[in-house]
N, CA, C and O of each residue as an XYZ file, in Angstrom:
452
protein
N      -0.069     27.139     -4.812
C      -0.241     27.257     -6.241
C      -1.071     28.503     -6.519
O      -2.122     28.601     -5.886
N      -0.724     29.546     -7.442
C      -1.481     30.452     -7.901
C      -2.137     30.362     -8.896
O      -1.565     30.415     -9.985
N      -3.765     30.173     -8.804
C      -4.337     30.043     -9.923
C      -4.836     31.788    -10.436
O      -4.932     32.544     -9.469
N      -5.092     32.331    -11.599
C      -5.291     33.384    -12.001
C      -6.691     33.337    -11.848
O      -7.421     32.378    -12.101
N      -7.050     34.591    -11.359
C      -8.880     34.967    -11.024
C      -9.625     34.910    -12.257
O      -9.226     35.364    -13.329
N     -10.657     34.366    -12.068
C     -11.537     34.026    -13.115
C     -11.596     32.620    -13.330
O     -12.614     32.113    -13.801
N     -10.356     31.785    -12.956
C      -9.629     30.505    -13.422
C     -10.033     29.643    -11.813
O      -9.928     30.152    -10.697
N     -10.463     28.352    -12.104
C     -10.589     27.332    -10.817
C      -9.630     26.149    -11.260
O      -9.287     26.053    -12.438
N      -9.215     25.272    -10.316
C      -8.556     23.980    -10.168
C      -9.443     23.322    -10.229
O     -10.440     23.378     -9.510
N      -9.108     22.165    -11.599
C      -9.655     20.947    -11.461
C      -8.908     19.912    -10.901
O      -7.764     19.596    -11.230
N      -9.578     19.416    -10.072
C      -8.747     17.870     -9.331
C      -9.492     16.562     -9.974
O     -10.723     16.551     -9.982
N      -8.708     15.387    -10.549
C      -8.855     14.488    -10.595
C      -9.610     13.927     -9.634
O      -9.093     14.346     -8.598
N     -10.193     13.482     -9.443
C     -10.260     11.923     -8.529
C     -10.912     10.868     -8.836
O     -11.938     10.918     -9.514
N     -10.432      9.833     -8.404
C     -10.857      8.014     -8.981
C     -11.783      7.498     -8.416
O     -12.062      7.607     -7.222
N     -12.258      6.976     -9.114
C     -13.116      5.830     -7.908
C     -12.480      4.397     -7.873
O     -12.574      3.890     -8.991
N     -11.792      3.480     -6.861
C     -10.819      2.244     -6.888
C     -11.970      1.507     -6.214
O     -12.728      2.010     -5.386
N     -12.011      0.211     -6.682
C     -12.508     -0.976     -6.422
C     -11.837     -2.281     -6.077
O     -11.007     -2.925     -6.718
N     -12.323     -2.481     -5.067
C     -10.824     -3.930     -4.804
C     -12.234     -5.263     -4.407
O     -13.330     -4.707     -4.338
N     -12.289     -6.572     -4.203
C     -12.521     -7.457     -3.694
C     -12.069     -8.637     -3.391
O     -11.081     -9.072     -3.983
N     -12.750     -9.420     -2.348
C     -11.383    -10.506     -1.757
C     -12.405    -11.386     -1.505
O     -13.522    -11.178     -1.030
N     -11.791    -12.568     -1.947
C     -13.342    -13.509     -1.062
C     -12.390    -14.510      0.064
O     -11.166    -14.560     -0.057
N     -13.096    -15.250      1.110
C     -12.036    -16.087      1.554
C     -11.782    -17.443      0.976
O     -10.754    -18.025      1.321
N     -12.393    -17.864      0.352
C     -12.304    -18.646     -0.973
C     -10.988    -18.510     -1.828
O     -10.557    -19.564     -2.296
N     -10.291    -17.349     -2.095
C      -9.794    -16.616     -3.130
C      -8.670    -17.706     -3.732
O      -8.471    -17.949     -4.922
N      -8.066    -18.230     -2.698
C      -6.521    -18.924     -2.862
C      -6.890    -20.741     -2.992
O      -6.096    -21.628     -2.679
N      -8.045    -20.911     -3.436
C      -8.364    -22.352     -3.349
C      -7.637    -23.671     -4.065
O      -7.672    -24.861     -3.751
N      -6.949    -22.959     -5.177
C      -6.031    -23.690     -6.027
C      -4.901    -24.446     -5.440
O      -4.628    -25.616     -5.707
N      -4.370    -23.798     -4.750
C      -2.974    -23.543     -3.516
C      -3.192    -24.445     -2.128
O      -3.896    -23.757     -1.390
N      -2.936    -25.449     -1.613
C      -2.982    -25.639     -0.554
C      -1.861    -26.285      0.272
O      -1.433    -27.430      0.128
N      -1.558    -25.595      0.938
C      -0.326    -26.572      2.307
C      -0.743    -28.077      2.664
O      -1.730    -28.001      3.396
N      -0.513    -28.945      2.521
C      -1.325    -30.297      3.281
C      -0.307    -31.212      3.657
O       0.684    -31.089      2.937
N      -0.206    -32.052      4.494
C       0.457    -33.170      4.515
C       0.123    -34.663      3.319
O      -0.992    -35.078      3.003
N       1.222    -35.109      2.943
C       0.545    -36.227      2.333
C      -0.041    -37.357      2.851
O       0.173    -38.367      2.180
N      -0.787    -37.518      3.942
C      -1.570    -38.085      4.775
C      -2.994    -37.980      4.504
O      -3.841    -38.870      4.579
N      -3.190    -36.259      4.043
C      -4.391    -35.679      4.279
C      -5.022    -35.498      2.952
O      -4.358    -35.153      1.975
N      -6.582    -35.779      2.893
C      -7.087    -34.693      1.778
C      -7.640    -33.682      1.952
O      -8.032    -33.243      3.034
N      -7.763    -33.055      0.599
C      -8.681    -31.720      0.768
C      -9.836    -31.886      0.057
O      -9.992    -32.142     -1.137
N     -10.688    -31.693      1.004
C     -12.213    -31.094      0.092
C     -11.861    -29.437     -0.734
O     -11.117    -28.604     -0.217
N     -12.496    -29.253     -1.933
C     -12.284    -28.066     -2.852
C     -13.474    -27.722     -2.131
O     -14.324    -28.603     -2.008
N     -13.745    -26.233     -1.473
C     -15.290    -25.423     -1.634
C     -15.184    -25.308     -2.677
O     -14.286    -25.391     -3.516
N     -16.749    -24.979     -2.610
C     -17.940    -24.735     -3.914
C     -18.126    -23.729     -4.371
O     -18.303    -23.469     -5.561
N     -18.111    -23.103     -3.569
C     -18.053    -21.387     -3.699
C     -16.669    -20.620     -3.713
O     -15.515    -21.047     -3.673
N     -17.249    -19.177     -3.794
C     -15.751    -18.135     -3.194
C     -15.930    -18.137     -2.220
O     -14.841    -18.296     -1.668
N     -16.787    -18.045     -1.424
C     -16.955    -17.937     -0.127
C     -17.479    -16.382      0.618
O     -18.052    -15.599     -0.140
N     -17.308    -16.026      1.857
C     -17.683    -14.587      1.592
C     -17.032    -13.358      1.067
O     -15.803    -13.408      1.043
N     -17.512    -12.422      0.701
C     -16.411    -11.597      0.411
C     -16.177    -10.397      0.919
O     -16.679    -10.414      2.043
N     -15.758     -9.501      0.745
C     -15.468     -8.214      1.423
C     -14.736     -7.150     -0.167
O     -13.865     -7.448     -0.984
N     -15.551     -5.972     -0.024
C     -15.382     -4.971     -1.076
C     -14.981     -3.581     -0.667
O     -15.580     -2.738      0.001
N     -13.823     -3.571     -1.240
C     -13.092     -2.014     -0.500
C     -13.192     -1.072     -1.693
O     -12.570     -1.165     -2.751
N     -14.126     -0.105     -1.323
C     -14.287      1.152     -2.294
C     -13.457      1.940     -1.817
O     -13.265      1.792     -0.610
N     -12.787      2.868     -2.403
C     -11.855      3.311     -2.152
C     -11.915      5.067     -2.804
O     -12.909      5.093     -3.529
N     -11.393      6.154     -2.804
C     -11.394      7.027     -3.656
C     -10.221      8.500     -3.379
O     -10.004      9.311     -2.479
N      -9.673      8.184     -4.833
C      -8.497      8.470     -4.882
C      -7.938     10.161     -6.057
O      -8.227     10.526     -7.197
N      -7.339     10.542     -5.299
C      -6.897     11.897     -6.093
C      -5.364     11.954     -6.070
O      -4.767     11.027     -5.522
N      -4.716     12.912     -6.591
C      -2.808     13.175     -7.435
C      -2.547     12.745     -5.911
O      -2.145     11.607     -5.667
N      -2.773     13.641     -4.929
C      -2.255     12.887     -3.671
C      -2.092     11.934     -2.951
O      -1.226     11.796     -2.088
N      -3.042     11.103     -3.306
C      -2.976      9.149     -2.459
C      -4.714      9.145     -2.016
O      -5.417      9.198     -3.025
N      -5.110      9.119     -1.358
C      -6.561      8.653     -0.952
C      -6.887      9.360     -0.005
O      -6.231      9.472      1.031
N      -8.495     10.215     -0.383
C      -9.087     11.107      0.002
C      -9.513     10.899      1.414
O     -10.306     10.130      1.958
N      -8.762     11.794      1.801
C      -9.086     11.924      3.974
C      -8.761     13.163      4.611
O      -7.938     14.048      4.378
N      -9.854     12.931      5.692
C      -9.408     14.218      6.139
C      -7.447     14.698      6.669
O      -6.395     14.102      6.900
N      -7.829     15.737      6.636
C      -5.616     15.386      7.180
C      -5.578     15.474      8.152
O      -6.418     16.116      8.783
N      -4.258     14.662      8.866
C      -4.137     14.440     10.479
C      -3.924     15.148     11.318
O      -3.914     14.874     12.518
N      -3.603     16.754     10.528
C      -3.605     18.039     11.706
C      -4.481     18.322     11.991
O      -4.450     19.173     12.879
N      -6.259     17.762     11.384
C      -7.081     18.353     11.930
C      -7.221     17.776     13.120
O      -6.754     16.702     13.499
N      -8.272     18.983     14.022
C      -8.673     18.554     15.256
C     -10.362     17.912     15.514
O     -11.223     18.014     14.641
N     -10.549     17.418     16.533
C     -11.811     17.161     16.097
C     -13.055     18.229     15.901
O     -14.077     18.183     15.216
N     -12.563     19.123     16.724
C     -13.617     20.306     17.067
C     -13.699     20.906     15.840
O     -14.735     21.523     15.597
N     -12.709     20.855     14.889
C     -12.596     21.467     13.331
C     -13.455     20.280     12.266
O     -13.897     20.659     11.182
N     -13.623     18.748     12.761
C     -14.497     17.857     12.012
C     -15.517     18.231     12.106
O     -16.332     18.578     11.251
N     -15.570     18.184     13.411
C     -17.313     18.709     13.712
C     -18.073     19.951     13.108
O     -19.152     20.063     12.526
N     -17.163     20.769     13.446
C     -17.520     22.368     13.080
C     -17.902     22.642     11.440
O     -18.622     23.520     10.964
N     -17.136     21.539     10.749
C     -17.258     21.661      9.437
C     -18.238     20.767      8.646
O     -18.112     20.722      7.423
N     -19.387     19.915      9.374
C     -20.412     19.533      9.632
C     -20.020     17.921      9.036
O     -20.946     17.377      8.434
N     -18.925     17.252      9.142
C     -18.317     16.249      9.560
C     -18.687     15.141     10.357
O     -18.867     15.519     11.515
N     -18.905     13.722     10.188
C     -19.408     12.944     11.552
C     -17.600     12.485     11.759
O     -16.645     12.444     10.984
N     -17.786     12.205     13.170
C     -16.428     11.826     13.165
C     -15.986     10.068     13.083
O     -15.070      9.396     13.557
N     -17.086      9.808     12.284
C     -16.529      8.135     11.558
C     -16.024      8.226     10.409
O     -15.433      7.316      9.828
N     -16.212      9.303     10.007
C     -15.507      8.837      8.390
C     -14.687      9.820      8.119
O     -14.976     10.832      7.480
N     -13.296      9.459      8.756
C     -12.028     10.396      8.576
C     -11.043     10.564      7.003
O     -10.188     11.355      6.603
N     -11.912      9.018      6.297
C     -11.333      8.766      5.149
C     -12.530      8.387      4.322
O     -13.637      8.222      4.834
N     -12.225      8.210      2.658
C     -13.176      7.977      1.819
C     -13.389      6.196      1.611
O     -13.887      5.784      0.563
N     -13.082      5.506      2.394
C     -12.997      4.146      2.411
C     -13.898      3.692      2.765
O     -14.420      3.994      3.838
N     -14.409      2.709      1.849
C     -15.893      1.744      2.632
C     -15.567      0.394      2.218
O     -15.278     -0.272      1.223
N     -15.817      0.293      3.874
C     -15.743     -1.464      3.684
C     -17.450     -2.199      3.666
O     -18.337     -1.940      4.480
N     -17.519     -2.885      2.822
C     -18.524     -3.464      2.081
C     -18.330     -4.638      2.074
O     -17.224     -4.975      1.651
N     -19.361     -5.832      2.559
C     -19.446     -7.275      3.020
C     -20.536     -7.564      1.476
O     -21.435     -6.729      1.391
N     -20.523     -8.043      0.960
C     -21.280     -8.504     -0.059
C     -21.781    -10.108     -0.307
O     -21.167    -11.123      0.023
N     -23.065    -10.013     -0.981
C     -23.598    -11.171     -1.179
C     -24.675    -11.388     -0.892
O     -25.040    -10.420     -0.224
N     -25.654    -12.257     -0.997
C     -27.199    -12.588     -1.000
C     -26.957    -12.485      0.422
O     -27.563    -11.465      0.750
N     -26.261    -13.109      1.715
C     -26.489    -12.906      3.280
C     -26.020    -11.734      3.974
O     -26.137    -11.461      5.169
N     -25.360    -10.950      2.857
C     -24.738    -10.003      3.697
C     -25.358     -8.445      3.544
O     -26.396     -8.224      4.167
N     -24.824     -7.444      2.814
C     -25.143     -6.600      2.773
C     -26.265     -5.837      1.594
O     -27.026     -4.870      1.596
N     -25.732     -7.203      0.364
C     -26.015     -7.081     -0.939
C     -25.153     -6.896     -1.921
O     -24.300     -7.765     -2.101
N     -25.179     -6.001     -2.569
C     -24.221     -5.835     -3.815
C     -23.839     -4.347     -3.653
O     -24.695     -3.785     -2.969
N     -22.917     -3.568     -4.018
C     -22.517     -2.880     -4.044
C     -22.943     -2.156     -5.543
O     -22.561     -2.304     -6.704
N     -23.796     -1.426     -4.960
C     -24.911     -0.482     -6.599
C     -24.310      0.874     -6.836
O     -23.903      1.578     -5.911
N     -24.244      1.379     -8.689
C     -24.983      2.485     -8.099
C     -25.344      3.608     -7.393
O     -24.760      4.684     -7.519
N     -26.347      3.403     -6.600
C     -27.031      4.093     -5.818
C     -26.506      4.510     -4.375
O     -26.707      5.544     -3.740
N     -25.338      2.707     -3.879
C     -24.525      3.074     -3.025
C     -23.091      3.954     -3.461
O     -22.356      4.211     -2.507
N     -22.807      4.256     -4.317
C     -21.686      4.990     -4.974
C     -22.138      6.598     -4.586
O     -21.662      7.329     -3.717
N     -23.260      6.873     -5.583
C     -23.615      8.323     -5.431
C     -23.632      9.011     -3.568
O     -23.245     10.107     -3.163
N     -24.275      7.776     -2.749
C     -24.461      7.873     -1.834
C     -22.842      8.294     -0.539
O     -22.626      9.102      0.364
N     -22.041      7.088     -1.267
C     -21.166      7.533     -0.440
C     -20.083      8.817     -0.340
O     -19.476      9.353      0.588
N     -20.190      9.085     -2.231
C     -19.698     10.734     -2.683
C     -20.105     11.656     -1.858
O     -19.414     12.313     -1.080
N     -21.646     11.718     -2.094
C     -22.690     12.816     -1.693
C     -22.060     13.014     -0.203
O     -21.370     13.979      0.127
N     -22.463     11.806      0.726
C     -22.788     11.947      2.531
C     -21.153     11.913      2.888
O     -20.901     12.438      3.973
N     -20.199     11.475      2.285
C     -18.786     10.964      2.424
C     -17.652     11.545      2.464
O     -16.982     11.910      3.430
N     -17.321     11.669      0.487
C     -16.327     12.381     -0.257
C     -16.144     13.795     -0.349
O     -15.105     14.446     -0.449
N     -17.400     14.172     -0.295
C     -17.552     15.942     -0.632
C     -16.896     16.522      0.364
O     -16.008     17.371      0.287
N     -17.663     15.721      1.893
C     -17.510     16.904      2.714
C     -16.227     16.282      3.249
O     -15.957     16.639      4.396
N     -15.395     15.454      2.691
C     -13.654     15.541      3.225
C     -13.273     16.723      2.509
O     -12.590     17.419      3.260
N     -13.424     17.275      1.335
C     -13.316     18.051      0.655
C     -13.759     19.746      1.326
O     -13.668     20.739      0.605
């Protein structure tokens, strides 16, 4: 794409939020008519997929790179993509803030970029 000098590209990108608890499907159950079911009380635990997304599909490094080019470009080589998986709840990790957002842009998103 030729942009004209003086002129920069703006790129979109999203921030996507998903969560799942294992609780989720409690309404629904397979059983024999023999059996009962106890209902949990809760959702149960959950799991939170941050996600972050631009015109192309979801922000990662691309698969021609090599590693010596992750590294070099001051890259750790765990986070090939902008995806965080996040355990949530009073026993687990906590809540998903905030503070963890800016955090994962800053140390994360940028430098796939």
């Amino acid at each position: 794409m030729n942009i004209p000098e003086g002129n920069s590209m703006l790129i979109m990108i999203l921030h996507d939020e998903l969560t799942f608890n294992s609780n989720n499907g409690h309404h629904q159950v397979w059983q024999s008519s023999e059996q009962t079911f106890l209902q949990p009380k809760s959702k149960g635990r959950g799991i939170m997929i941050s996600n972050v997304l631009y015109s192309y599909g979801r922000v990662k490094v691309p698969e021609q790179t090599t590693c010596k080019e992750i590294v070099l470009a001051g890259h750790d080589l765990i986070h090939h993509e902008a995806t965080e998986y996040f355990e949530y709840g009073k026993n687990n990790e906590g809540y998903w803030t905030g503070e963890y957002l800016v955090n994962h842009i800053t140390k994360v998103v940028i430098l796939i970029f």
